[in-house]
C-alpha positions as CSV (number, residue, x, y, z in Angstrom):
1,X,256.7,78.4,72.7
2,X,257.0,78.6,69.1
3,X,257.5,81.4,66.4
4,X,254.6,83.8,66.1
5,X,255.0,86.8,63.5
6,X,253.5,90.0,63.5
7,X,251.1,89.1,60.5
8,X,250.0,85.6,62.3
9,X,248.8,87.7,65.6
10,X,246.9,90.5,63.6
11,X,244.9,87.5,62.1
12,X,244.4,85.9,65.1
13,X,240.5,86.1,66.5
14,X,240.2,87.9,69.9
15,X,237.8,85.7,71.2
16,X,239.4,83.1,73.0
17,X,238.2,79.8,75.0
18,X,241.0,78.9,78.0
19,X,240.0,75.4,78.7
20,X,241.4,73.5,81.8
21,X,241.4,69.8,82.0
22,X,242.3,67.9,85.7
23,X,243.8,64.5,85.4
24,X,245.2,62.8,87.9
25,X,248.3,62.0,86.7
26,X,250.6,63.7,84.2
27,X,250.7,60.7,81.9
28,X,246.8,60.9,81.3
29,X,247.3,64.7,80.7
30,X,250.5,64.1,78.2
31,X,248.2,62.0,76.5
32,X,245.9,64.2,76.0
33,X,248.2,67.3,75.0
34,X,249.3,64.6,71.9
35,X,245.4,64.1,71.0
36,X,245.6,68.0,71.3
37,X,248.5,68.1,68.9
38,X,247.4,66.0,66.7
39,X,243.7,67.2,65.9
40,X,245.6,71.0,65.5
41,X,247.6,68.2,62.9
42,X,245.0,67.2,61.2
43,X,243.4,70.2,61.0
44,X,246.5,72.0,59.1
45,X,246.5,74.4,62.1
46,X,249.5,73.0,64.0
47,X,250.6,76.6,64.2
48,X,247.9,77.6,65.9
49,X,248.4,75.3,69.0
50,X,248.6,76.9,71.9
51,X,248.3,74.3,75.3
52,X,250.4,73.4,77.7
53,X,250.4,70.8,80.8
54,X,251.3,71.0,84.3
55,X,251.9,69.1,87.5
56,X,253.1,69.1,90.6
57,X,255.9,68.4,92.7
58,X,256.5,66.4,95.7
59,X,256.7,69.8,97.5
60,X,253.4,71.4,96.1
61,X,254.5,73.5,93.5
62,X,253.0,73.3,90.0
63,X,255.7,73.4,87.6
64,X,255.3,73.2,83.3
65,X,255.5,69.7,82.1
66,X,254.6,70.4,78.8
67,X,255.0,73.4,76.4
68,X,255.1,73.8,72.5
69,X,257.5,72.7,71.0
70,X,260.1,74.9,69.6
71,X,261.6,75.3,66.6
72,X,264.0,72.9,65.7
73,X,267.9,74.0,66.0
74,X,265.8,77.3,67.6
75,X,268.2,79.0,70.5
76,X,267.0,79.1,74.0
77,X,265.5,82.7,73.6
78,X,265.3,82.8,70.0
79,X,261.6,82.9,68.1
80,X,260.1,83.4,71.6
81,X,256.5,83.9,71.3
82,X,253.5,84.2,73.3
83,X,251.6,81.4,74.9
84,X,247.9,82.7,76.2
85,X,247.9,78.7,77.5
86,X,251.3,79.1,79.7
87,X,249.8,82.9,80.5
88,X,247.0,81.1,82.5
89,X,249.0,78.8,83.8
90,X,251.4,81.5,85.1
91,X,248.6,83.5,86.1
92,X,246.9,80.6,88.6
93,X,250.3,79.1,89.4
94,X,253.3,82.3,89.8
95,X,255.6,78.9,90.5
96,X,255.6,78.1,87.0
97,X,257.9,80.9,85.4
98,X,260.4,79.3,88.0
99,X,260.6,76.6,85.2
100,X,262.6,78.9,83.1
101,X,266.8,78.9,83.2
102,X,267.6,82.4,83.9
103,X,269.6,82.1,80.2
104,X,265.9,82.3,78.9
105,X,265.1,85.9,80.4
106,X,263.3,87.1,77.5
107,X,261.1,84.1,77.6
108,X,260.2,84.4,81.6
109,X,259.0,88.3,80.4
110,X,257.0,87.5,77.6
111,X,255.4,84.8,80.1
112,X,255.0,87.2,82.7
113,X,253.3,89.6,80.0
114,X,251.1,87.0,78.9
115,X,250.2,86.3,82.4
116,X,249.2,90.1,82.9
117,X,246.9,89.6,79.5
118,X,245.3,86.8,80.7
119,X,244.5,87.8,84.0
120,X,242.9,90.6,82.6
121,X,240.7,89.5,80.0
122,X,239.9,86.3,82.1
123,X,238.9,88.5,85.2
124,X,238.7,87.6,89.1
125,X,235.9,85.0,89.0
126,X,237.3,82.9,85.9
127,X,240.8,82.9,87.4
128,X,239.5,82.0,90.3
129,X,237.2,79.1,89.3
130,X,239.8,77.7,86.7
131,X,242.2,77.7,89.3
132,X,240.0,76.0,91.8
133,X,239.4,73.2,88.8
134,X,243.5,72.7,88.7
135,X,244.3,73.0,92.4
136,X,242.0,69.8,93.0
137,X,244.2,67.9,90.9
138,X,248.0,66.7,90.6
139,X,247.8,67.4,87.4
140,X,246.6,69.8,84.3
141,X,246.3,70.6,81.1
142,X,245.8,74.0,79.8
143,X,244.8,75.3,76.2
144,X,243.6,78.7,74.5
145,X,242.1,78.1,71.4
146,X,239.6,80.2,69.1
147,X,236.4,79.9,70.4
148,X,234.8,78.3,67.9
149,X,237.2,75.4,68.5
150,X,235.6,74.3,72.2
151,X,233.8,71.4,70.8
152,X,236.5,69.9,69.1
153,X,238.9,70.4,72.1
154,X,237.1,68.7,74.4
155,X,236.0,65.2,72.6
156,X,239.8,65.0,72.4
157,X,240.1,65.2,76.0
158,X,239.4,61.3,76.6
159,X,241.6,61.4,79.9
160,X,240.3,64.8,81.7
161,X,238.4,63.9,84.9
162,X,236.9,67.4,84.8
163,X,236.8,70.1,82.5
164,X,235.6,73.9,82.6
165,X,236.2,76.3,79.8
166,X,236.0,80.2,79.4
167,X,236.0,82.4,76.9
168,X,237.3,85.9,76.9
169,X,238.3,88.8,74.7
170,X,242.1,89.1,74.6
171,X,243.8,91.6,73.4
172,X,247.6,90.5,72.5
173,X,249.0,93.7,71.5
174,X,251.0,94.1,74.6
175,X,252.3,90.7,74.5
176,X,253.2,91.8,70.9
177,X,255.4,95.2,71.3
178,X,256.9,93.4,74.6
179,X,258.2,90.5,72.1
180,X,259.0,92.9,69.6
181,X,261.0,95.3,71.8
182,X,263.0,92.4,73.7
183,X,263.7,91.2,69.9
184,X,265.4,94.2,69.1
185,X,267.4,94.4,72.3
186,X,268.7,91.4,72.2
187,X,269.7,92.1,68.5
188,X,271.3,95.2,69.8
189,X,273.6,93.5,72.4
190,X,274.4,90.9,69.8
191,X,275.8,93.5,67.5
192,X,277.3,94.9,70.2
193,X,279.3,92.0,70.9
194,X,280.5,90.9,67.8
């Protein structure tokens, strides 16, 4: 998950499409996240992508594959920010914040709080039929994009066997203060270290 300031999320629309793509296998769905990448690339909106991919283990569990990249030379739980994509997929799929270390606690409760947003702008019935889209599937790819951006998200999408989108009202603010105010702790038990 990559840097997101205060100034980027108060110009960030609140309608939002949460697209889900089944593949099935994770190479056809990295494949797509870099066509993803790339047409965010191309655009000049690279910091506006937001998608992640998923798959699952021998034992059943989904687990992230994928994510944003971060920062380079970023520290584990430095420039945490929120990913509506990995939201969702925490939302369907609770297994996935298992994928973060315990050194990365701020990260597993801005992902947690993004997976409280999600769930409720997206409702019941969405959750429910995006999840029933993924669970057919070894794997998935997951992106939340502006609305407006649908088309163009899925003609890059060459690999998905299926695809269903929905789009929602989201309001980020609480994924916002929760950032904000893990920031500052951490900054305070720094300083009090030193």
């Amino acid at each position: 998950m990559g840097s997101l300031n205060r100034s980027v999320v108060e110009a960030m629309p609140d309608e939002r499409v949460f697209l889900a793509a089944s593949y099935l296998d994770v190479a056809e769905a990295e494949a797509d996240f870099e066509a993803l990448r790339r047409l965010y690339v191309d655009l000049g909106e690279a910091p506006g992508f937001d998608a992640v991919t998923i798959g699952r283990k021998a034992s059943g569990e989904v687990r992230f594959h994928r994510e944003p990249d971060r920062p380079p030379g970023s520290d584990a739980d430095e420039h945490v920010a929120p990913s509506l994509a990995a939201g969702l997929a925490a939302a369907l799929f609770p297994s996935v914040a298992a994928d973060s270390p315990v050194g990365r606690l701020r990260e597993r409760e801005i992902l947690a709080a993004s997976a409280g947003v999600v769930a409720i702008a997206l409702g019941r019935t969405d959750l429910s039929e995006l999840g029933d889209r993924l669970d057919s599937s070894s794997a998935g790819l997951i992106a939340a994009a502006p609305a407006e951006q649908q088309d163009r998200i899925r003609a890059v999408l060459a690999n998905a066997h299926a695809t269903i989108a929905r789009v929602a009202s989201v309001d980020i603010e609480p994924i916002v203060r929760m950032t904000a105010h893990l920031q500052r702790a951490a900054s305070k038990r720094r300083r009090g270290t030193s």
